[in-house]
Every structure is written in structure tokens, then in C-alpha cells.
C-alpha positions in Angstrom: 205.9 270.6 260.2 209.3 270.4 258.7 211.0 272.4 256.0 210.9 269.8 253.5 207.2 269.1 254.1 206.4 272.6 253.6 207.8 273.2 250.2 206.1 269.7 248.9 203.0 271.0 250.1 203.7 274.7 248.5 205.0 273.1 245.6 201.4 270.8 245.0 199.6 273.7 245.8 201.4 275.8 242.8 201.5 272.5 240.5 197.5 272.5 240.9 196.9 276.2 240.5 199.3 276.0 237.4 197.4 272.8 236.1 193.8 274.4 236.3 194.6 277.4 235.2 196.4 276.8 231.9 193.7 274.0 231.0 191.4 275.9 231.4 192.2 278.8 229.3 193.7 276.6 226.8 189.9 274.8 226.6 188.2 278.6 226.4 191.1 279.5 223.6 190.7 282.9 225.4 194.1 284.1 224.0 193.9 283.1 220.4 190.3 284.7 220.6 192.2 287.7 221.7 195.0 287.7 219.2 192.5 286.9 216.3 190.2 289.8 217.2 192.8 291.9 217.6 194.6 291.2 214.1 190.9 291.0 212.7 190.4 294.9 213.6 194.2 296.2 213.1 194.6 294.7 209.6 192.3 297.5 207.7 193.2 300.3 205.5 192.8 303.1 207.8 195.0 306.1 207.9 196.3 305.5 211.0 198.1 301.8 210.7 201.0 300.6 209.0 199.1 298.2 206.8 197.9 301.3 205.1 201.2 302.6 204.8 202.3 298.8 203.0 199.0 298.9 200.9 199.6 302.4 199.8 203.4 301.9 199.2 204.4 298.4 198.6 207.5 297.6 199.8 208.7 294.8 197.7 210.4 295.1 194.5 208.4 294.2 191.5 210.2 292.5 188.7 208.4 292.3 185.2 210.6 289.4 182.9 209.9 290.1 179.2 209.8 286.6 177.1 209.6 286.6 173.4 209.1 284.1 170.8 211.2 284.8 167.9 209.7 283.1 165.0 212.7 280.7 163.7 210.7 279.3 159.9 208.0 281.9 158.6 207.9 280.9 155.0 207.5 277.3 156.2 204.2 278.2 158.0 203.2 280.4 155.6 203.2 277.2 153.4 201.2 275.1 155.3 204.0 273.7 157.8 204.2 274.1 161.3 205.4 277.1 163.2 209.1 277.1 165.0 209.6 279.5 167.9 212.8 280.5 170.2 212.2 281.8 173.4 214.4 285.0 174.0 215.1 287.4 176.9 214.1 288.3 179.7 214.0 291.9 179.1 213.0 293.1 182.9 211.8 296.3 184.2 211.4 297.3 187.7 207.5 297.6 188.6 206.8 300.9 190.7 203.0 300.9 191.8 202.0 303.6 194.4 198.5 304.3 195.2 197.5 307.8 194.6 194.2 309.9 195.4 193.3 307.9 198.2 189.9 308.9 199.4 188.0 307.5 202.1 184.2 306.8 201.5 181.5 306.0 203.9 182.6 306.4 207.0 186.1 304.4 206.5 184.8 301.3 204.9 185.7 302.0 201.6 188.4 303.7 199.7 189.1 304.7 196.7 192.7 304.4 194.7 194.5 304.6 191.6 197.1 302.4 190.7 199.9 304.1 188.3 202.5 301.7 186.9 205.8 302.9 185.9 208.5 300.6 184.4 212.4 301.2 184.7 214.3 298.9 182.7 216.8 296.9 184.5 219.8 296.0 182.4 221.7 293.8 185.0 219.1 291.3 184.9 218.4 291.4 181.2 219.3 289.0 178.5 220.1 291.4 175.8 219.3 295.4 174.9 215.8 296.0 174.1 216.5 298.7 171.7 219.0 297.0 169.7 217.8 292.7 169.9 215.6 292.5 167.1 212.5 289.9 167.2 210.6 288.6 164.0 207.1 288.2 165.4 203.2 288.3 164.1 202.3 291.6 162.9 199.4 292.0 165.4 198.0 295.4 163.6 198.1 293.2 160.2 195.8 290.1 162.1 193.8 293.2 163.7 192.8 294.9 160.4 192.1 291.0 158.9 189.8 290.3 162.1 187.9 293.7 161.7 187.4 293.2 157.7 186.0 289.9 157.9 182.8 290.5 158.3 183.0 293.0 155.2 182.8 292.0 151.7 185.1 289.9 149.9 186.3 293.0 147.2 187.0 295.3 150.0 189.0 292.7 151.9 191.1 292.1 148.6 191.3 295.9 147.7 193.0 296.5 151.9 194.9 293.0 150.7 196.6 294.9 147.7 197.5 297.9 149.3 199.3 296.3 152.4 201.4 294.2 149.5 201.8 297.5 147.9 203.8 299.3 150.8 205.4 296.2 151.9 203.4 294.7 155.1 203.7 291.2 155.8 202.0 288.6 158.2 205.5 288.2 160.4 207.1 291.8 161.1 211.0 292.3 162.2 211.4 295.4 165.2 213.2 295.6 168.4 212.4 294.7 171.7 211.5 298.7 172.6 209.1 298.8 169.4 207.4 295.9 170.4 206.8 296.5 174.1 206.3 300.2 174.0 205.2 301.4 170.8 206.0 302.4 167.3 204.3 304.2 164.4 202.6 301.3 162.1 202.2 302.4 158.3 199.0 300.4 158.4 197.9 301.9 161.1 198.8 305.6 159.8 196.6 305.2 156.7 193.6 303.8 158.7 194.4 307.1 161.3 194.0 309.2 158.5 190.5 308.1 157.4 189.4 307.6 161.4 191.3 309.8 163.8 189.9 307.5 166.4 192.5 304.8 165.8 195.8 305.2 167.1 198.3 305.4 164.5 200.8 303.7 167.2 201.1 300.3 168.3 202.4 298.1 171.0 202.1 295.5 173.5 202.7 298.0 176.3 201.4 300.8 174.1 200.2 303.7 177.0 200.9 301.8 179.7 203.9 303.5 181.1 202.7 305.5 183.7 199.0 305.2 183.7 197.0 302.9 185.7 194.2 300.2 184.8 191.2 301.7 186.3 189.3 303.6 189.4 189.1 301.1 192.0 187.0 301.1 195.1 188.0 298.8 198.1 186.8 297.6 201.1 188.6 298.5 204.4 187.2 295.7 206.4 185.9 297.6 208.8 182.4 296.2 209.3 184.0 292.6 208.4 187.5 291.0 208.4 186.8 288.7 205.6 186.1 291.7 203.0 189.7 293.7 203.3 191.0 294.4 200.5 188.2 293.4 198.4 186.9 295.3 195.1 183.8 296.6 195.8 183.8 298.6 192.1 186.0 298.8 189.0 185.4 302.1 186.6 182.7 302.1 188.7 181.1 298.9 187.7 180.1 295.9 190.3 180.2 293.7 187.5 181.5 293.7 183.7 178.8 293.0 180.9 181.7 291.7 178.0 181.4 287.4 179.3 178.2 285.8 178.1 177.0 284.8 181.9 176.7 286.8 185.3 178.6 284.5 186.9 181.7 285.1 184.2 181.0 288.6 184.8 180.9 289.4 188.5 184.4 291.3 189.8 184.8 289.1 192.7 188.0 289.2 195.3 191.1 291.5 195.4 193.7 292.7 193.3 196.0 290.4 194.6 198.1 292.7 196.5 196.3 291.9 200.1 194.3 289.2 202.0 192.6 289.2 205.0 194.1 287.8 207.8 193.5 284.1 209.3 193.7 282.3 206.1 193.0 278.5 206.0 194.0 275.9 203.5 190.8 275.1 202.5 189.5 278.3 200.8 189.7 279.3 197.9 191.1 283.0 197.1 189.8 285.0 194.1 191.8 287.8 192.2 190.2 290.3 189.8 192.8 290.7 186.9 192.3 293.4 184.8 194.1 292.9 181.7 192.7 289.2 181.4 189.3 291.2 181.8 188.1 288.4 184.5 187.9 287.1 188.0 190.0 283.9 188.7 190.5 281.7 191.9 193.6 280.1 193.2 193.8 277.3 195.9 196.2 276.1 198.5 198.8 274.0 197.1 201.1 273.2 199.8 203.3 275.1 202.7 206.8 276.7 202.1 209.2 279.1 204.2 210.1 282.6 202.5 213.0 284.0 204.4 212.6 282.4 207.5 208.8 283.0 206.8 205.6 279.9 207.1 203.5 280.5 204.3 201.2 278.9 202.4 201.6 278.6 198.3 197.9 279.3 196.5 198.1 278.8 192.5 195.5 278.4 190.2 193.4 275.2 189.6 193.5 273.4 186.4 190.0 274.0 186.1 190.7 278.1 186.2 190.8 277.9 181.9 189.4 274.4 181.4 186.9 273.6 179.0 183.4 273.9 179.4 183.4 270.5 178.4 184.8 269.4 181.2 184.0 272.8 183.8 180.5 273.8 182.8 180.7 277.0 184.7 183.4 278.3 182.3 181.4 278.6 179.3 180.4 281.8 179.9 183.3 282.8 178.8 182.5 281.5 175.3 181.6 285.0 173.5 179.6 284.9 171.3 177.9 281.7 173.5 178.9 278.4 172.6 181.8 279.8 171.2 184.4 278.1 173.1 188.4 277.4 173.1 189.8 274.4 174.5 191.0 273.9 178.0 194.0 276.5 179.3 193.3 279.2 176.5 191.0 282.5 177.1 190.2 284.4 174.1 190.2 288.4 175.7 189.5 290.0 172.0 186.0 290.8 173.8 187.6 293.4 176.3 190.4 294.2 173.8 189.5 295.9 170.1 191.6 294.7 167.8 193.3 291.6 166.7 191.8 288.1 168.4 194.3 287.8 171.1 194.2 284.9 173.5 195.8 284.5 176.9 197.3 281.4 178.5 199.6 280.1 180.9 203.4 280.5 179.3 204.0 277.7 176.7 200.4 276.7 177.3 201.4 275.2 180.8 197.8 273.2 181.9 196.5 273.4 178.1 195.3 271.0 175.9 198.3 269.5 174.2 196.7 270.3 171.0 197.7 273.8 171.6 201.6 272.9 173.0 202.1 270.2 170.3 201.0 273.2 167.0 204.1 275.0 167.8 207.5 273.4 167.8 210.1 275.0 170.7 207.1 275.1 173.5 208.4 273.3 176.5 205.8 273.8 180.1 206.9 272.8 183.2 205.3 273.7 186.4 208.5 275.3 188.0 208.8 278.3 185.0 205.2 278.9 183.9 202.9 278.6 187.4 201.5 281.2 188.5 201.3 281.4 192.5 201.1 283.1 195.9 202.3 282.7 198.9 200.8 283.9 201.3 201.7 284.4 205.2 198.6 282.8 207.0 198.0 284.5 210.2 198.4 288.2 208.4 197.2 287.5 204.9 200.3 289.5 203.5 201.5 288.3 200.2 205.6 287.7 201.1 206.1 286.4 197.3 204.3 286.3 194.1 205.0 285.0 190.4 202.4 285.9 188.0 202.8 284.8 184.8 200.7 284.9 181.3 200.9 284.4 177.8 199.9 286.5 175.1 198.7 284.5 171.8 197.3 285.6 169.0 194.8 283.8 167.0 196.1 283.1 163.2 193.9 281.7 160.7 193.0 281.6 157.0 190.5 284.4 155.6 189.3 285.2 152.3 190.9 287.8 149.9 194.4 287.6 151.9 196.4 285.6 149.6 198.9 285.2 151.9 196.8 283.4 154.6 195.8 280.8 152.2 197.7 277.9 153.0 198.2 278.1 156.8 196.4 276.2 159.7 194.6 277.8 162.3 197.2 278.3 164.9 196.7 280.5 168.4 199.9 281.9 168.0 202.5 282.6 170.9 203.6 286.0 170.9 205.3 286.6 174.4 205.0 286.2 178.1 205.4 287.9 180.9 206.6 286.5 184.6 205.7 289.6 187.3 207.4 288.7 190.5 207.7 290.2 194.2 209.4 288.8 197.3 209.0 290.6 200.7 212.4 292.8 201.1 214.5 291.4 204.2 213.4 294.8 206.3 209.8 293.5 206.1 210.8 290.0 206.7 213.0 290.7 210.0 209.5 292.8 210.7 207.2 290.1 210.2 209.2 286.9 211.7 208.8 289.7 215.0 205.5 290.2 214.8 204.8 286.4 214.6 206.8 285.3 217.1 204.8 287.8 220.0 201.4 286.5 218.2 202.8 282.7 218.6 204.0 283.1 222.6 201.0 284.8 223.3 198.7 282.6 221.5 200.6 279.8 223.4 200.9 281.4 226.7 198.2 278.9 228.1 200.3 276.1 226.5 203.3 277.4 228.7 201.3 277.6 231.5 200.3 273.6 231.6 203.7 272.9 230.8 205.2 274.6 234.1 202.5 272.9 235.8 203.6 269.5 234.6 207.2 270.0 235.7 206.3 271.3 238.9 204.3 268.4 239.2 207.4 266.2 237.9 209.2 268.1 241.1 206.5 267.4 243.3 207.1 263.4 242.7 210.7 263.7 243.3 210.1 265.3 246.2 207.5 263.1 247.7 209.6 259.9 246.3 213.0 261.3 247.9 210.8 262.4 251.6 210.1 259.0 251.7 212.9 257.3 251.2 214.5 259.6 253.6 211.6 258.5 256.2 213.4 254.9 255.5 216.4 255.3 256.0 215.6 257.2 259.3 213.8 254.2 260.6 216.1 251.3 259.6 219.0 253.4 261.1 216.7 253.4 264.4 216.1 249.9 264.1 220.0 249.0 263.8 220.5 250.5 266.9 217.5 249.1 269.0 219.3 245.8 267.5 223.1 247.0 268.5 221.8 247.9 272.1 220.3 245.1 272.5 223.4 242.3 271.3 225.3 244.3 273.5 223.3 244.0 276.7 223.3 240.3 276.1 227.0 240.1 275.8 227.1 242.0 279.2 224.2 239.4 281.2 225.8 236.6 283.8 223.7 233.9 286.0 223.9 234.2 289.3 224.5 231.3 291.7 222.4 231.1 294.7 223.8 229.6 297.7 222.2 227.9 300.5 224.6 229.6 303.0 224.5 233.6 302.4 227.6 234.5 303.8 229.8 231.6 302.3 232.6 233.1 299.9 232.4 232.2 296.5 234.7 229.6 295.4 236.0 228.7 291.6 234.5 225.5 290.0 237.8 223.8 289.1 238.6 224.0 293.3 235.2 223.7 294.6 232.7 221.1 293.3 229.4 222.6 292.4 226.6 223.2 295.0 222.9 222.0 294.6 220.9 225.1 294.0 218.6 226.6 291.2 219.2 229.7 289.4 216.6 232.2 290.2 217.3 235.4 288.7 219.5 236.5 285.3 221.3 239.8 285.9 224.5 241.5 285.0 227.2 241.3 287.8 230.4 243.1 288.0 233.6 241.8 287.3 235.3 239.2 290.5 238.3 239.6 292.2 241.1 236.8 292.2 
């Protein structure tokens, strides 16, 4: 056997081995059963693995962006016209959110955290100074005291009307930035203080929320199943709230949005447990987009997240007391919040009913500023950038013995928004575009296999084609020299005259006349003599 017919022969037998073998673990999926497995055990909130280390300190930076309305025409609406607002800031703060007394509870498949929040403001990617930019905005203790008196009788409501004229309180209030976000002392708020210690005699959006956290959490590790990492398995110690009109409305169902478990596919839905809107809510996949060199998928929130019961039955339990409902993209939270009817919303009612949008003049939604999303890195479930954004609204309407509320139309009333944002920090990124690129080659390592195989088999046709067509030309250049030999042997061949007398000397035929005879034999003959 020849060289060449031993390395076609070694070359088919590799090209086969190659063939069956990558088929058939690409058919069994026994490498993307391992890499799932794997990431379906290593992504849990042990003590040992970096995931806990990223869940307990997030890396990313969080960025809280400020937005007020600044109320452009007061006296208007005071007289029955419509509202004008200005959107000003942002005013943003650096978010830091470490988890602290972790404790681990039955037997590593739960854990329980506290979340602290501490804001820093950042002044490079501010608008303005919050303690100097004044804001002229609803007086939220005023609407709280209103709310609270109106199911009390009509004379006390005017008596509490006649004092707040008497030291000066109005519907719309004028305070910086500062006051409004973190607190200031409220002369309404003083006097009611004095008669019931129990109310704060401060006020503010962000009122006691610097430095404290938003409740005792217990999560799941995922340690018994993938599917529940991350999740809340109590709040405050409650598996469900009792303040929506429904069980449904009040289960605390998902995360807290900071983690997922892994393997996530575009066709389920996510669910978040937000604290300060007091609820649940689901998001859905919306399309794929690359963060930092990153795949991800982009999950937002439905339309039907704040619809209508009208038009989503399973949100009127969220009608308190029932059958008590808002119209589609508002929440009414005054239920989990004591105090003034405040109502939350997507920022400039993004996704509302345009009833809302169109009561206000200077609202302008658009998907790009006011949706709220995640995306979400599939294969690990990590969040690599996140815009959450609300509204807070206030409801403003006219009640009995408050002359000043006489002439104005109900109105939910924007007060500010707030966009929270995170994207993965390029240390993390470099990390994670890494540690997917050793999950996709060995997930594909079967893939690679079948494709050697096919261009060894690719070599083993050339090789076959070109052994053949050497085998050609071997045998036509035989052929031309059979044929060669034999012209030549032909050129060579005389006839030989046979003679009746055998010893007679030959004689030429131009001095000799030819002889009777036959010609008996064809043979080469040397060369005569002259």
C-alpha cells in the first residue's frame, strides 16, 4: 500500500470518528446539560462564591436623578384653570446599598439581609444646587391634614381652615430642593405634633430615608431549586401584605430586582416586589440589546402592569376600598402610606390614560425618558443595567370648609419623579464577556467537533479526487508509450524477398528485373551494402 493510500484511509477513518462523535453528543446536548447544571448550582448565595460577594456588595454605581415639577400658574388653578408645570433638575445622588446582617437560615436555603441606602449628592451631574434652587410645589402636609379631616365634621374642617390662613399656609408651598427631598420642620405639622406626639413634626419626600433600609428581607438561595434564587420568601416577616383588596394584589411574589436566576428565556415573565409602590409588578421581554460588548435581553413593564380593571380585571384589587378604582397607568399607594392621597405613575404619565397627561399642561411621555427596564444577561441572570423610574402625584381635589379648594378640578397632581439607574462597571463587564465566552466554546465544543469532521471530510474528497486523477495520468502516460514502441517498430519492419536460387546475390531492381516469388515472412533486416 502506498503512502498516499495510507493517509486517505487514515484520514476517512478520523473524518468518521470525528463525524459520529460530535453528532452524537451534539444530539444528547451533553455539554450544555453540563454547563447548565453547573451554572444552575454555582449561581446561589452561599458564602463561598462570588455571586455572594456581587449580591452582598453591588458593584455597579447607582445613580438616583431628582425631577421636579415647578408649578409655573398657581392662582390660575386655584381659579378653576388648568395647572402649568416645568420640569427641573436632575438633582442626583450616588445610591450606596450594601447588605448587612446577613444570616443564613435553614441549612443555606435562605438568608436573611438588610438593605441600608445612603445617598451622596453628586454635583457634576446635577442641574442646579439643591440647597439653593427653589421649587413652588403642592404643600403635601396641607392635602394630608385636608384628606385626614374629611371624614370629620364640617365646623372642625373650617375651624383647621382658619387657623392654616391665620399663620400663612397655602395649597402650593415655595422651599428648596434639600427641604423637599430630605426634610424640613412644617408649622402645620408642629401644631398637630404638639397635640399628638405621634406625628412627625418634619416632612419630606425622602424624610428618614437616608441611611435606613425598607424592611427585613428573607431570600431564597436557590439551593433546593435554581428557579427560586433570589426570590422573597418574607418581607417584615410577612408572605403576603393585607393593605390591596384581593390575595392575588397582595401576595409578595419575585425579587427585589437586584438578581435573577440564571437561564432566562424570552417568554417569561419576571416579577419584582417594590417596596415603596407597596406591590408586586411583572416585566416582560421586550427585545435584545448589547451592554458593553454584553447580549442581553431588555424586560420592561407591560402596559397592563397599571391598566384599568376595566380593561385588566386582575388589577382591581388594587381598588381600596373595592371598586374604588383609578384609571389606567395611575396607582393610588395612600393605603401603605398615612398621609396625603399620593398616587404613583410612570414619569409624565408615560402608558396612562390621556386624561391624566392632557389635565396638566408641560407633561410630555416618551418611551426613551420615562420606561422603566432591565436588561438582563441571559445565561447568568445578572442585571448589567437598569432604569427605574416613577412618579410621585398627589391627588388634589375640592373639599368642604377649605375655601381655597373651592373652585379647582380634581387633578392627580405631578409632584416629582425619580429615574434610579445602574450599568455593570467595565471591571465586571471584561469579567463577564470571559466567563461567557468559556461557557459558549464549551457549550459548542460538539459543534467544533462536526465541523473538523466536515473538513476532514472535505480533505478526504480532494484526496481521493487528486489519487485518481494521478492513477490517469499514470495510465495514459503508459499507453503513449505502448503506442510510441509500437510506430517505431513499424518504421523499422522490411519484406523479405525469397529467391528460388538460395545462393544467388541480391541484385537492385532498377539493374535486375524482378523475380517471380511470394513473400513469405515480414521481418526487420539490417541495413545492405552497395
Amino acid at each position: 500500500m502506498t503512502r498516499r493510500s495510507c493517509a486517505i484511509y487514515a484520514t476517512g477513518i478520523v473524518c468518521a470518528h470525528l463525524l459520529i462523535v460530535g453528532i452524537a453528543l451534539v444530539v444528547a446536548q451533553v455539554f450544555q446539560t453540563m454547563i447548565h447544571s453547573r451554572l444552575k448550582k454555582e449561581i446561589t448565595l452561599t458564602e463561598k462564591s462570588q455571586v455572594f460577594e456581587g449580591w452582598k456588595n453591588p458593584p455597579p454605581p447607582v445613580y438616583m436623578e431628582y425631577y421636579f415639577f415647578n408649578v409655573t400658574n398657581p392662582e390660575e388653578f386655584l381659579a378653576g384653570g388648568k395647572a402649568a408645570v416645568q420640569q427641573i433638575g436632575p438633582y442626583t445622588y450616588r445610591e450606596y446599598r450594601p447588605r448587612e446582617n446577613i444570616t443564613f437560615l435553614e441549612n443555606g436555603t435562605k438568608v436573611y439581609a438588610l438593605n441600608p441606602k445612603t445617598f451622596v449628592f453628586v454635583p457634576e451631574k446635577s442641574a442646579g444646587n439643591p440647597e439653593v434652587d427653589i421649587v413652588r410645589t403642592v404643600n403635601i402636609p396641607f392635602v394630608a391634614v385636608m384628606n385626614e379631616l374629611n371624614s370629620y365634621s364640617f365646623f372642625l374642617r373650617t375651624l383647621v381652615s382658619m387657623y392654616m390662613n391665620s399663620i400663612g399656609i397655602e395649597l402650593f408651598m415655595n422651599r428648596t430642593v434639600h427641604e423637599v427631598l430630605w426634610g424640613f420642620k412644617d408649622p402645620l405639622l408642629t401644631k398637630i405634633h404638639s397635640m399628638k406626639p405621634e406625628v412627625d413634626e418634619y416632612f419630606g419626600l425622602m424624610w428618614k430615608k437616608n441611611g435606613t433600609h425598607e424592611g427585613e428581607f428573607v431570600f431564597h438561595t436557590g439551593e433546593e431549586n435554581y428557579l427560586d434564587y433570589g426570590k422573597i420568601d418574607t418581607w417584615n416577616g410577612l408572605r403576603e401584605m393585607s393593605w390591596w383588596s384581593s390575595n392575588q394584589s397582595n401576595m409578595i411574589n419575585g425579587t427585589d430586582g437586584a438578581v435573577f436566576h440564571p437561564l432566562i428565556n424570552r417568554n417569561e415573565l419576571l416579577y419584582i416586589f417594590a417596596a415603596d409602590l407597596c406591590r408586586s409588578i411583572h416585566l416582560a421581554y421586550v427585545k435584545d440589546v448589547e451592554v458593553k460588548g454584553i447580549q442581553a435581553f431588555r424586560f420592561a413593564p407591560p402596559s397592563d402592569v397599571l391598566m384599568s380593571p376595566k380593561d385588566n380585571p386582575t388589577n382591581a384589587g388594587f381598588c381600596v376600598p373595592a371598586g374604588d378604582c383609578l384609571g389606567t397607568g395611575v396607582l393610588k399607594v395612600s393605603v401603605c402610606r398615612e398621609g396625603a392621597p399620593i398616587v404613583v405613575s410612570f414619569p409624565h404619565f408615560y402608558q396612562a390614560d390621556p386624561k391624566y397627561i392632557n389635565a396638566v399642561d408641560g407633561l410630555n411621555p416618551n418611551k426613551e425618558e420615562h420606561e422603566t427596564y432591565l436588561d438582563l444577561q441571559p445565561t447568568t441572570g445578572v442585571p448589567i443595567r437598569a432604569c427605574k423610574r416613577a412618579q410621585l402625584n398627589v391627588i388634589l381635589k375640592r373639599v368642604q370648609g377649605f375655601p381655597k379648594t373651592k373652585y379647582i378640578n380634581e387633578t392627580i397632581f405631578p409632584i416629582m419623579f425619580v429615574n434610579e439607574t445602574a450599568t455593570i462597571d467595565d471591571e465586571s463587564a471584561s469579567q463577564m464577556r470571559t466567563l461567557l465566552l468559556i461557557v459558549t466554546l464549551v457549550s459548542n465544543f460538539p459543534l467544533l467537533i462536526v465541523g473538523m469532521g466536515i473538513i476532514l471530510l472535505l480533505v478526504l474528497v480532494v484526496l481521493f479526487c487528486r489519487n485518481r486523477q494521478k492513477k490517469n495520468e499514470v495510465k495514459r502516460i503508459d499507453f503513449t508509450e505502448a503506442f510510441h514502441s509500437f510506430t517505431t517498430a513499424k518504421d523499422d519492419t522490411a519484406y523479405t524477398q525469397v529467391s528460388d536460387k538460395p545462393d544467388e546475390p541480391s541484385q537492385t531492381a532498377a539493374s535486375q528485373p524482378m523475380r517471380n516469388g511470394s513473400y513469405i515472412a515480414m521481418s526487420p533486416v539490417e541495413a545492405q551494402k552497395c
